[in-house]
N, C-alpha and C positions, 0 to 999 in steps of 0.2 A: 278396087278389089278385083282379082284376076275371078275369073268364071271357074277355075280349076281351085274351087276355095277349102278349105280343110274340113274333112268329112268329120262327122258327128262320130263317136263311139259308143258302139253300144256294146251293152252288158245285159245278161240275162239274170235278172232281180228274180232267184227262186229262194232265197234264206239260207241259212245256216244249212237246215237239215235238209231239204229241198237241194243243194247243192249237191251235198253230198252224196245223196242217191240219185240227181243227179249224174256221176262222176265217176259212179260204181257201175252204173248203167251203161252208158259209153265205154267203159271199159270191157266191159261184159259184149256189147256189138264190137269193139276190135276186136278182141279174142276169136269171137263168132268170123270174120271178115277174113281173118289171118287164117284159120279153118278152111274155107270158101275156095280161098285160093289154093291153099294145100292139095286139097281133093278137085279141081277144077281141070276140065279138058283141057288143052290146047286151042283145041279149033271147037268147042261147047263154050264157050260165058267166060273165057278165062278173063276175056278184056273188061268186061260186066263184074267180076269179082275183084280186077283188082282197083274199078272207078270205086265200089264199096268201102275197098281196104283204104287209100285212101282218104275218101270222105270220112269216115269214122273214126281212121286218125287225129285227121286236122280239127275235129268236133272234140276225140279224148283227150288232146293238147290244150286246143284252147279252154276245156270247163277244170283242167289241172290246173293253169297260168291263174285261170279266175279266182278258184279257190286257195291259191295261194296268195293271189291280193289280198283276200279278204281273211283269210286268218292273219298275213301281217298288219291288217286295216284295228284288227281286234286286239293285237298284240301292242299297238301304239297306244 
């Protein structure tokens, strides 16, 4: 077996409803992120707001991808 072996995946086990606000949460911090940046200096934190915007995407992506696993998991 090579050393570069195939990573685990993880999932964050919060429930149905736990997801969901969840989901709504994360969304709520992009919106917030996208804001940040709107009103952000150039040369004050622009760089700082958009590692945010970012981050918060890649979080509001991924807990949307999850919860659509799991309502098609519910649907089967």
């Amino acid at each position: 077996m090579s050393r570069w072996g195939k990573k685990a995946k993880v999932l964050i086990d919060v429930g149905a409803v736990g997801l969901d606000a969840a989901v709504t949460r994360a969304r709520l911090d992009w919106q917030h992120a996208r804001h940040l940046v709107d009103i952000s200096e150039p040369d004050g934190g622009l760089v700082d707001a958009i590692y945010y915007l970012q981050l918060t995407e890649k979080r509001y992506t991924y807990l949307l991808s999850q919860a659509k696993r799991e309502h098609v998991r519910k649907q089967a």
